[in-house]
C-alpha positions as CSV (number, residue, x, y, z in Angstrom):
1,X,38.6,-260.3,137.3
2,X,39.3,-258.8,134.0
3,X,42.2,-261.5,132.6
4,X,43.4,-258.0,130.3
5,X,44.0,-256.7,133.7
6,X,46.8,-259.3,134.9
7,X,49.9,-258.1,134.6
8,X,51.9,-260.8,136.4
9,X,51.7,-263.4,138.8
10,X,53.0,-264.5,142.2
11,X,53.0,-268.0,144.2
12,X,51.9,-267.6,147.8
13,X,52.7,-268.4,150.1
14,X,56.4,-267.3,149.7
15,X,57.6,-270.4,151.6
16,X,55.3,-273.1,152.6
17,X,55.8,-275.7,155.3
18,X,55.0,-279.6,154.5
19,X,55.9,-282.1,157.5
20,X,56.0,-285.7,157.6
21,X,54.4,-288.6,158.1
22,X,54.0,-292.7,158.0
23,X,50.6,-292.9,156.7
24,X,50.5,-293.8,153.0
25,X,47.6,-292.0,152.3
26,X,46.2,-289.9,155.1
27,X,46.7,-286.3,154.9
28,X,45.6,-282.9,156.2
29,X,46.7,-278.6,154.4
30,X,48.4,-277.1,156.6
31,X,47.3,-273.6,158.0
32,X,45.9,-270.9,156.1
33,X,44.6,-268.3,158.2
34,X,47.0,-267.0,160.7
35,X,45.9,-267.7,164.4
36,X,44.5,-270.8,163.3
37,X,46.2,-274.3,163.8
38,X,45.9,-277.2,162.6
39,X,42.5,-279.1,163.6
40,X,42.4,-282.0,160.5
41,X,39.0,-283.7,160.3
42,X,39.5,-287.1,162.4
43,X,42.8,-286.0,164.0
44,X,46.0,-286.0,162.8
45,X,46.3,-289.9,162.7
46,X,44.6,-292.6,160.4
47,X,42.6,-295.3,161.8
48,X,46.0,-297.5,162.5
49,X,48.0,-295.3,164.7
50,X,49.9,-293.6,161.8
51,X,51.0,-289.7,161.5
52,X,49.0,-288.1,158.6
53,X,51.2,-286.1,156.6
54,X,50.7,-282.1,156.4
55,X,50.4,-280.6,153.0
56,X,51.6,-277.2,152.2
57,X,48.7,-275.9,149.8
58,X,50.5,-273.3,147.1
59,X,48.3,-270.8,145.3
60,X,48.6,-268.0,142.4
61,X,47.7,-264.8,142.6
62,X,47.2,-262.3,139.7
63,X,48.6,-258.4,140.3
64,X,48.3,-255.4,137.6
65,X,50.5,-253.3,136.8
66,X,50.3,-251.3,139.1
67,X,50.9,-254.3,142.2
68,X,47.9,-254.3,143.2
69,X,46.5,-257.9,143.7
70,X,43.4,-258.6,141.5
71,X,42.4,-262.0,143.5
72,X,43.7,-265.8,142.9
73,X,43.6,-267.3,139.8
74,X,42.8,-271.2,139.7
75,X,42.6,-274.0,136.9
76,X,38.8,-272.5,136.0
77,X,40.5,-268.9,134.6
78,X,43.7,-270.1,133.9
79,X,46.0,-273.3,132.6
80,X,48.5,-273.2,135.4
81,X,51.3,-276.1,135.4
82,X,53.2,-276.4,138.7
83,X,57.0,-277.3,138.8
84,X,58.2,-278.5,142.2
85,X,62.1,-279.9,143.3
86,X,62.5,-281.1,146.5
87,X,66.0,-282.7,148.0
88,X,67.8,-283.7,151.0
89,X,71.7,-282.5,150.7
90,X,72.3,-283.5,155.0
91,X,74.3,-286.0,154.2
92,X,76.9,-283.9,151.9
93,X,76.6,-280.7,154.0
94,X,78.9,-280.0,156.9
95,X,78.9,-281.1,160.6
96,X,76.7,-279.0,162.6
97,X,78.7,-277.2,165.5
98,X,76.8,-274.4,165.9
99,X,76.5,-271.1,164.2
100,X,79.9,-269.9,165.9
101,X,81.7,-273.0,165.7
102,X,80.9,-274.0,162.1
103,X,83.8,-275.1,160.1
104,X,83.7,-275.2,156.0
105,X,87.0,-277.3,156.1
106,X,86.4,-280.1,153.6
107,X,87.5,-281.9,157.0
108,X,84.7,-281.1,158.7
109,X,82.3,-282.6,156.3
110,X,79.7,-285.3,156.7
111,X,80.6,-288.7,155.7
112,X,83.9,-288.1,155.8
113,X,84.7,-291.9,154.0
114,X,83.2,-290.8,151.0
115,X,86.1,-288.4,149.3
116,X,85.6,-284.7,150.1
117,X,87.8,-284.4,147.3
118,X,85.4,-286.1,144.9
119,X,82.3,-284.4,143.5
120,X,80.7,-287.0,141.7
121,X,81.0,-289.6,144.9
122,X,80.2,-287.3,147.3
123,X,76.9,-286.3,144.8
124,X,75.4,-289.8,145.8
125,X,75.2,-288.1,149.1
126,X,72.4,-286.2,147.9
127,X,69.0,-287.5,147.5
128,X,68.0,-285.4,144.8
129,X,65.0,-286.8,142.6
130,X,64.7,-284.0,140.3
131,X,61.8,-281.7,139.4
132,X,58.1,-282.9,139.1
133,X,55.2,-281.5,137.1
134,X,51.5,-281.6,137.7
135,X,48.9,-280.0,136.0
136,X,44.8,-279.6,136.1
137,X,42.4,-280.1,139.6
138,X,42.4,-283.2,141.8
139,X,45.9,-284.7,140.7
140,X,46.6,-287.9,142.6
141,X,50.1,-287.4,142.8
142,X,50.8,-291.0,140.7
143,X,52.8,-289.1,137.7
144,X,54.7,-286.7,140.0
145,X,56.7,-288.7,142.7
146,X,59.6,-288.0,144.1
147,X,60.5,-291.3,143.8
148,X,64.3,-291.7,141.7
149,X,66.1,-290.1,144.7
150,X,68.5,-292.7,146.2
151,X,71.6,-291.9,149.4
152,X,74.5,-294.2,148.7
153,X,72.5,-296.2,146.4
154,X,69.8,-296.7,148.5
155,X,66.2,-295.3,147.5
156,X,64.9,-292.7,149.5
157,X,61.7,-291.3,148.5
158,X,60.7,-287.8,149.3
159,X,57.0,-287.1,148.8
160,X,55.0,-286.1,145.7
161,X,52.6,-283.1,143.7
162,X,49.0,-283.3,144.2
163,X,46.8,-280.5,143.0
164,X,43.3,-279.9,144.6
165,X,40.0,-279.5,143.0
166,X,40.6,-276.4,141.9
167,X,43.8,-276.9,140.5
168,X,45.9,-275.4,143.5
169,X,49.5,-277.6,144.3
170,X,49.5,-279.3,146.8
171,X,53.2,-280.4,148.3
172,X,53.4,-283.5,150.4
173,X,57.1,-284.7,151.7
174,X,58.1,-287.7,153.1
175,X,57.3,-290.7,155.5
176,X,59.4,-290.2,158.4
177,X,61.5,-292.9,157.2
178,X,65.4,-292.6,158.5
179,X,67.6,-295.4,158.3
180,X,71.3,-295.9,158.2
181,X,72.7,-297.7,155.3
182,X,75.5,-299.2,157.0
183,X,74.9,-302.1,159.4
184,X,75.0,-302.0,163.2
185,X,75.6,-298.3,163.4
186,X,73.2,-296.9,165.5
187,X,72.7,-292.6,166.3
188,X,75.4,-291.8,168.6
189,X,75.6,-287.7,168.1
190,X,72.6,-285.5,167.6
191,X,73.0,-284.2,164.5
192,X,75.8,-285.7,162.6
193,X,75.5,-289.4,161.9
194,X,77.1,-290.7,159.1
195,X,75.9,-293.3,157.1
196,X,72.0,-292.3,158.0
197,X,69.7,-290.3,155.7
198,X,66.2,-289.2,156.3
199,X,63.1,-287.6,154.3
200,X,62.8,-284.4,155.3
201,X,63.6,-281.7,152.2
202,X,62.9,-278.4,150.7
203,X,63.1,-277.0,147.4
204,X,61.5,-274.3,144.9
205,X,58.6,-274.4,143.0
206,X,57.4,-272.8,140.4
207,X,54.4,-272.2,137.5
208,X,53.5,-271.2,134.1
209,X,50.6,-269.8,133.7
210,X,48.6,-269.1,130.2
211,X,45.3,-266.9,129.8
212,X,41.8,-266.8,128.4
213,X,41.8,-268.3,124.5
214,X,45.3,-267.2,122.9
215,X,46.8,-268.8,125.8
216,X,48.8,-265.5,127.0
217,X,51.8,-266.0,129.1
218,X,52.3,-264.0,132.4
219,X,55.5,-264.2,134.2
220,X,55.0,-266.3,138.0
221,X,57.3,-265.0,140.9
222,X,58.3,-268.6,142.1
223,X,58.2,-269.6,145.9
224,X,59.7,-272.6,148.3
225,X,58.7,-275.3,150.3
226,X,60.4,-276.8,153.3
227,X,59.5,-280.2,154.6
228,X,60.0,-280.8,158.5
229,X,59.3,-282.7,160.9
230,X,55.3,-283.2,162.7
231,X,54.5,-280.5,165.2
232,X,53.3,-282.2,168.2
233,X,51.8,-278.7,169.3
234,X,49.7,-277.1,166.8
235,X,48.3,-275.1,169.6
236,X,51.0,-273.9,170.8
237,X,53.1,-271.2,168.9
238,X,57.0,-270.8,169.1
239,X,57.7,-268.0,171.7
240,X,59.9,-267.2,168.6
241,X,58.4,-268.0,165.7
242,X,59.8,-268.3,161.7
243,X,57.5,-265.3,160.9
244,X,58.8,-263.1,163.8
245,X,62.2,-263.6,162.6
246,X,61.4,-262.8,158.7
247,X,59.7,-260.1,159.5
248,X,62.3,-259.1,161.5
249,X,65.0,-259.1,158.9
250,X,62.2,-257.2,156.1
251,X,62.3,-254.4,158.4
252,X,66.1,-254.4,159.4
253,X,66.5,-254.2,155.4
254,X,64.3,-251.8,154.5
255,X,62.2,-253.8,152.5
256,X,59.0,-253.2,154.8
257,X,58.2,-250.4,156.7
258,X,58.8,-250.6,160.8
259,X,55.8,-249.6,162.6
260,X,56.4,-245.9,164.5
261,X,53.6,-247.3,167.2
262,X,53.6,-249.9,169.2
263,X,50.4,-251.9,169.7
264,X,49.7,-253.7,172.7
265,X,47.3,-256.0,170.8
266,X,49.5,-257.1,167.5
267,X,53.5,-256.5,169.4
268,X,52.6,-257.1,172.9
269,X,49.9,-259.7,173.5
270,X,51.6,-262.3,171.5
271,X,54.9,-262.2,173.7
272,X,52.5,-262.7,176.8
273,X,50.6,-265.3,175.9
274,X,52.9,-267.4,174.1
275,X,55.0,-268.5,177.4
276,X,51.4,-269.2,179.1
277,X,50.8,-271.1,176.9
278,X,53.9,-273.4,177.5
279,X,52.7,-274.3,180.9
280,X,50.6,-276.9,179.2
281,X,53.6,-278.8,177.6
282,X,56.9,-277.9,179.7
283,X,57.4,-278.3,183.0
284,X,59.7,-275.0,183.9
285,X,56.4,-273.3,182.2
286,X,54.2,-274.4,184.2
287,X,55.9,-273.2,187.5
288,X,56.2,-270.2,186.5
289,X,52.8,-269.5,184.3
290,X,50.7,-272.2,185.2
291,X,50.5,-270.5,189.1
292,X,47.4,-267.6,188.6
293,X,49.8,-265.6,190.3
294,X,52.3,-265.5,188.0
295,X,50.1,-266.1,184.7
296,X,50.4,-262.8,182.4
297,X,46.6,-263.7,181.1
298,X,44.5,-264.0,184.3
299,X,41.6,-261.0,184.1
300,X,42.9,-258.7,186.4
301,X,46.5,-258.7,185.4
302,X,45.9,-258.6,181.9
303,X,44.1,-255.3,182.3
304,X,46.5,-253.8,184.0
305,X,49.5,-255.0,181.8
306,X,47.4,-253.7,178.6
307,X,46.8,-250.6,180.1
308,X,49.3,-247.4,179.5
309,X,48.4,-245.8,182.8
310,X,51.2,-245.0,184.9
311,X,49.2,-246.2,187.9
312,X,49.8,-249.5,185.6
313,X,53.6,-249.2,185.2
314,X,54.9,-251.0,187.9
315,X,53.2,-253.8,186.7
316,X,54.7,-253.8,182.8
317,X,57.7,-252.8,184.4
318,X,58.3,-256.2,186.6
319,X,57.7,-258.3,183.7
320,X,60.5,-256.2,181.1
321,X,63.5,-256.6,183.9
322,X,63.0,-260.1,183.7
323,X,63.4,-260.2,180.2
324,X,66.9,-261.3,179.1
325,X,68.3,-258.5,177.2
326,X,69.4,-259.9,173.0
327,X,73.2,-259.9,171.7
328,X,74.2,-260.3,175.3
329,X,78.0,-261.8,174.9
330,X,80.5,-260.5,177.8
331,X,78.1,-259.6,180.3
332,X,77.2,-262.5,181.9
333,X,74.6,-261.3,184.7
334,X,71.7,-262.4,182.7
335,X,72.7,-265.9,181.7
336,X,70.7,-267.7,184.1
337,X,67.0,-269.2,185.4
338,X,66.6,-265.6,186.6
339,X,65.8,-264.2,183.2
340,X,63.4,-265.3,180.8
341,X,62.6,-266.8,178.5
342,X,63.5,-269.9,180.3
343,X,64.9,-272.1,176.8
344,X,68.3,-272.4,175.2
345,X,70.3,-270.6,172.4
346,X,71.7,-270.6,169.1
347,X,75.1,-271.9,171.2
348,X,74.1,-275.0,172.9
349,X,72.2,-276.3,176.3
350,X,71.7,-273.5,178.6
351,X,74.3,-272.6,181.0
352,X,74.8,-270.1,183.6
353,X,77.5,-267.5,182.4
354,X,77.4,-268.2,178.8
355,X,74.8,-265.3,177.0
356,X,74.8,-266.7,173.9
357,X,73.2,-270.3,175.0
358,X,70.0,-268.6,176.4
359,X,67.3,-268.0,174.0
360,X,66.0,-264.2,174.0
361,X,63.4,-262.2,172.1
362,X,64.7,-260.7,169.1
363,X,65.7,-257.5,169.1
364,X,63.0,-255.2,167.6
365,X,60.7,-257.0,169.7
366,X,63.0,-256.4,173.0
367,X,62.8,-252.4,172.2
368,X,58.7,-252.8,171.4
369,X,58.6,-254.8,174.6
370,X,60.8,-251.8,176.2
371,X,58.2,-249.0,174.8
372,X,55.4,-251.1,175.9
373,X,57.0,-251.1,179.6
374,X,57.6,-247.7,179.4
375,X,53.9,-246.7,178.8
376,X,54.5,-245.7,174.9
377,X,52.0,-247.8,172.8
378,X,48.5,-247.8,172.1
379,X,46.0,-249.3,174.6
380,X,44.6,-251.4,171.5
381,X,43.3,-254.0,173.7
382,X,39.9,-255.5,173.3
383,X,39.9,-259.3,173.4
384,X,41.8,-262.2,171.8
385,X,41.1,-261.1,167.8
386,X,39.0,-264.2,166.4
387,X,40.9,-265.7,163.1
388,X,38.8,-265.1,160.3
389,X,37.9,-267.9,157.6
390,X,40.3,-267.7,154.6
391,X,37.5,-267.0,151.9
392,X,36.2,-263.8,153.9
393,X,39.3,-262.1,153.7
394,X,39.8,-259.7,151.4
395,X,42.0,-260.8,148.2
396,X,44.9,-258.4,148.6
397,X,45.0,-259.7,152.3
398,X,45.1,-263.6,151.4
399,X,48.7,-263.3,149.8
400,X,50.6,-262.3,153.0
401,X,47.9,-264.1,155.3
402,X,49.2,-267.5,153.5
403,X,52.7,-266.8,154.2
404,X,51.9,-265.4,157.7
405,X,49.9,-268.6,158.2
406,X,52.6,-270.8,157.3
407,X,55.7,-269.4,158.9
408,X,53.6,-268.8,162.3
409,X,53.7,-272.6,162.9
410,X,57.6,-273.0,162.7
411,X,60.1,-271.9,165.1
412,X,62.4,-269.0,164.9
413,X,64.8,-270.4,167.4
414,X,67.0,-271.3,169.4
415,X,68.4,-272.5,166.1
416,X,70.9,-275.4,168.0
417,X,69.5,-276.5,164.9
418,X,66.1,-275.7,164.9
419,X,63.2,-277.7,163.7
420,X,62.4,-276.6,160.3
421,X,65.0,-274.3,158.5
422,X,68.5,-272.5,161.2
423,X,70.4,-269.5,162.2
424,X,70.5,-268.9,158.4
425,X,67.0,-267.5,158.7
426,X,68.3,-264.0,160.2
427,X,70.7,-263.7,158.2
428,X,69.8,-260.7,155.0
429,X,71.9,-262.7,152.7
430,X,69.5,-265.9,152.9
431,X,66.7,-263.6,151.5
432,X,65.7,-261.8,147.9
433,X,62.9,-260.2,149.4
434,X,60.5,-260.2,152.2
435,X,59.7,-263.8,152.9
436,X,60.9,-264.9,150.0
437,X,63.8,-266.7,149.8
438,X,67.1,-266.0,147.6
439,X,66.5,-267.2,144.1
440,X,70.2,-268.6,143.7
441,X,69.4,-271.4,146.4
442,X,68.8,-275.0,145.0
443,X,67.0,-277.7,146.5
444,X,68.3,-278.7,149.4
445,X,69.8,-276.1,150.5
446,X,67.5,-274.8,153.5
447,X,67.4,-278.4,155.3
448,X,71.2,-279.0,154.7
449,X,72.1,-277.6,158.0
450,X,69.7,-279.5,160.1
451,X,70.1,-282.5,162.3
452,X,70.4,-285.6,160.6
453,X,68.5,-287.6,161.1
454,X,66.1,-285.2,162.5
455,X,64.8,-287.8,165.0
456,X,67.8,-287.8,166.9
457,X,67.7,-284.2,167.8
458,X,63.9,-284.6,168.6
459,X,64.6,-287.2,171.3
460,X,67.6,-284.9,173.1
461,X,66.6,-281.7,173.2
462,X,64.2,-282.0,175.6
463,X,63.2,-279.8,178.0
464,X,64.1,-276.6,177.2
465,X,64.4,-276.2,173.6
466,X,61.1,-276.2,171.7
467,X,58.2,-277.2,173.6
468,X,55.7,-275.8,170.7
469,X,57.3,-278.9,168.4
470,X,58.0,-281.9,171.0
471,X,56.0,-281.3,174.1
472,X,58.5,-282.0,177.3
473,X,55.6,-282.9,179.7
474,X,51.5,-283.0,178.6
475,X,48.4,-283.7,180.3
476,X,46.7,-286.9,178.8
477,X,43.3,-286.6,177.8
478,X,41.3,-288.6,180.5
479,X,43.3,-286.0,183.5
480,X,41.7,-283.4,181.5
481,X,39.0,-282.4,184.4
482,X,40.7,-279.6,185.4
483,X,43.2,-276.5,184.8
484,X,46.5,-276.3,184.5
485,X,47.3,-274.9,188.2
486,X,45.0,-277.4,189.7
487,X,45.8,-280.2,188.0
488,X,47.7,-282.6,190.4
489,X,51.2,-283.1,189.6
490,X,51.5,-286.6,189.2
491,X,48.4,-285.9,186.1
492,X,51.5,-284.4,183.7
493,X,53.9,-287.2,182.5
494,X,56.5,-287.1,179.9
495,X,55.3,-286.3,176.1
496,X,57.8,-289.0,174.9
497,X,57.5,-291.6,177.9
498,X,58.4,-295.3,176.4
499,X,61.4,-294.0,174.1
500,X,64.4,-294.1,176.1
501,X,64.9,-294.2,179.6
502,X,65.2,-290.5,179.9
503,X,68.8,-292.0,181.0
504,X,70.8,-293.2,178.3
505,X,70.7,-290.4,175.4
506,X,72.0,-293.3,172.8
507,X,69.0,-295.8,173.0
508,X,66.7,-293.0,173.1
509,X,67.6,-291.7,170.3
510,X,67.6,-295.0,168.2
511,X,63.8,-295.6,170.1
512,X,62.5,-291.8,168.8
513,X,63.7,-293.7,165.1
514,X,61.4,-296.1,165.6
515,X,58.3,-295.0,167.8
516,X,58.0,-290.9,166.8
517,X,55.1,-292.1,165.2
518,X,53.4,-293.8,168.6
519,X,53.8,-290.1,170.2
520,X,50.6,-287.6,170.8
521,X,49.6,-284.4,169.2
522,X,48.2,-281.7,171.8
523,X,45.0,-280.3,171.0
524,X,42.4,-277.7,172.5
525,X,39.6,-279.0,174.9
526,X,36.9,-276.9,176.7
527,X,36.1,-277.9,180.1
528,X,32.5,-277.7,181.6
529,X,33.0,-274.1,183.5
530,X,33.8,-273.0,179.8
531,X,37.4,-272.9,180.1
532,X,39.9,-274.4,177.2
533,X,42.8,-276.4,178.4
534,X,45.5,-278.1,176.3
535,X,45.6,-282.0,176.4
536,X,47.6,-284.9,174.9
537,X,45.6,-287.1,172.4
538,X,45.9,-289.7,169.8
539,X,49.2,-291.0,171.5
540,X,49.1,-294.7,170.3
541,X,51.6,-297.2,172.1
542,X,49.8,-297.4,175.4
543,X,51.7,-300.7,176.7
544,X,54.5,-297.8,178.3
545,X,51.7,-296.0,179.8
């Protein structure tokens, strides 16, 4: 590009997910190209067992005057310096209840023993190392730790700045490390413990970059990273995912345009093949999906379900009155197995009679998924749309295909907390722009509301919360010789089988502390007749079986 040409600058993506890990040095960038997961060379473990950490990979792009995107600038066209913050404020923030039972009473803070009253006590709450600085290709991340962060007094490390070879930032969090500071205290809630801390953080970043000889200044939109925990199924998206819900709440605000038509191909296909998908890694999934009968992807029901013939109607219209209708809260006739999907809500465990604790489609997908049943949309459908490589997109596409990318692999609810960022997600207020995040928020201030430590939520919700981050029940790789409907039952065992007794909610909790790491990833396999099943690999404690 023409460097006279550049205008200003933007960091993409807008918000980029990093995940944790316990191997010191193994790591793996997270995903670029929306559609396709993560698949790091040699698996998402080291050669000891331990969890490789996920790197979110932060880019700049140049844009004229006139918006449009010129291409990515890197350390050979430009000095860039990247300025990162990343903190963890869990243990300062309020008790989580629940989006409609939250309480901002002093009284219902966290680590109630240290004074509520008391700002500078209740700041050593707050592992908060301060920004970092990196600058020039293939930083080692030595000279930008976040290293000075402590909880109570108590060092607490939360990750570091790498850059790659061409100069590109690369965020890495922390090691999975939780911990309570107080003696024989073990987890006893599923969110708020006090006394514990973990790693997990988020924060913004930032960049100043200078061009060609005089070393001209351009002004860098600035952009976030959130730190969460592994996700266990990379090849399995949320049925709800982060992006679905940002992009839900750009259109509600006017900030992008709502498509008039509705495409079987980019509104429809998703929704379907998402909960099929599930039958490889929950149990309630694979009763209902896993059974040809009742899978939305088999040949011949997929043609008629992507088909806007009204010979075809019947068959859209079964599947749209099972869906459970959103913002459901006196009517109670849909709060129950009946209705799918088949997972819990932003108000707790799922129970018959109470709306708000079943999870539903949002609700500009309901009325697409409505249209769709109804025979208005476009019979777009030719095949599954192969992801393409990064570098052959073109460069006004790789901006929003970053943040796409990113925000695909995180889960848009039901946000009982969530996994990676909560209910404040939908909210307008939480965001400047689309996909990017307000610019008054400070580090901290995304993973605040989560579970803490984020273990102990990942060992309870089981079974119907979010099987795309901790499987409920897998298929081990050596079972992997057939599909899911003809597997035999006793082949599917329990993703985390050793931690806990499935009994006693206190031990397991404490367990999933110690052994998340032991637990498997699930990754794509092709059988011989050509088929691809999902299997459990790399799951490392095998004296539990």
């Amino acid at each position: 590009m023409n460097l006279d040409d550049v205008a200003r600058c933007e960091i993409h993506p807008t918000i980029g997910i990093a995940r944790v890990g316990n191997s010191p040095d193994g790591f793996f960038i997270g995903p670029e190209t929306p559609g396709a997961p993560s698949s790091p060379p040699g698996g998402f473990k080291d050669a000891d067992g331990r969890i490789k950490r996920q790197a979110a990979r932060f880019r700049v792009y140049a844009y004229d005057r006139a918006g449009t995107v010129l291409g990515e600038l890197t350390s050979a066209e430009a000095q860039i310096v990247w300025t990162a913050e990343l903190a963890n404020a869990k243990g300062e923030w309020f008790k989580f209840a629940g989006r409609f039972h939250e309480s901002t009473a002093d009284s219902n803070r966290r680590n109630q023993h240290i004074d509520p009253a008391d700002p500078a006590a209740r700041a050593r709450l707050v592992i908060r190392p301060g920004p970092r600085s990196v600058t020039g290709p293939s930083q080692d991340g030595t000279d930008a730790r976040f290293d000075t962060g402590t909880f109570l007094g108590t060092p607490v490390p939360l990750g570091e700045l790498r850059t790659d070879e061409a100069g590109r930032l690369l965020v890495l969090g922390g090691f999975g490390t939780s911990d309570s500071v107080q003696p024989a205290n073990p987890l006893r809630h599923y969110a708020n413990n006090d006394g514990w801390y973990d790693d997990v953080s988020d924060g913004p970043l930032s960049a100043t970059v200078r061009l060609g000889p005089d070393g001209r200044q351009v002004p860098v939109t600035s952009a976030w990273c959130v730190v969460g925990p592994p996700d266990h199924a990379p090849a399995v998206p949320s049925l709800v995912t982060l992006y679905d819900v940002a992009l839900e709440v750009a259109r509600a605000s006017g900030g992008l345009p709502t498509p008039p038509e509705v495409s079987f191909t980019r509104d429809i296909y998703p929704l379907l093949a998402r909960p099929v998908l599930y039958a490889w890694v929950n149990k309630r999934a694979r009763e209902r999906h896993g059974d040809p009968r009742r899978n939305f992807l088999t040949p011949s029901r997929l043609a008629r379900l992507s088909s806007n013939e009204p010979d075809n109607a019947a068959a859209r219209q079964m599947v749209f009155k099972r869906l459970r209708k959103p913002g459901l809260v006196d009517d109670t006739s849909q709060a129950n197995e009946g209705f799918m999907p088949v997972l819990s809500g932003d108000d707790g465990d799922a129970q018959r009679n109470k709306p708000r604790t079943w999870l539903t489609l949002l609700p500009d997908q309901y009325a697409r998924v409505q249209r769709w049943a109804d025979g208005d949309f476009l019979a777009d459908w030719t095949g599954v749309p192969a992801p393409l490589p990064f570098e052959a997109l073109a460069p006004a596409d790789q901006p929003h295909a970053l943040v796409r990318a990113a925000l695909e692999t995180a889960s848009g609810g039901g946000f009982f907390p969530g996994i990676e960022m909560t209910y404040i997600a939908d909210r307008q207020s939480t965001w400047a722009a689309p996909f990017r995040l307000r610019e008054d928020l400070v580090a901290g201030d995304v993973t605040k509301y989560m579970a803490h430590p984020w273990q102990a939520d990942f060992y309870l919700c089981r079974d119907h919360w979010w099987p795309a981050s901790r499987p409920d029940e897998v298929l081990p790789e050596p079972a992997h010789d057939g599909l899911v409907q003809d597997a035999a039952a006793g082949a599917f065992q329990e993703w985390d089988r050793g931690v806990g007794d499935g009994e006693n909610a206190e031990k397991g909790m404490n367990e999933m502390v110690e052994k998340w790491s032991n637990l498997g990833f699930i990754v794509a396999r092709t059988v011989p007749n050509g088929d691809v099943i999902l299997v459990e690999t790399e799951r490392t404690d095998h004296e539990t079986g």
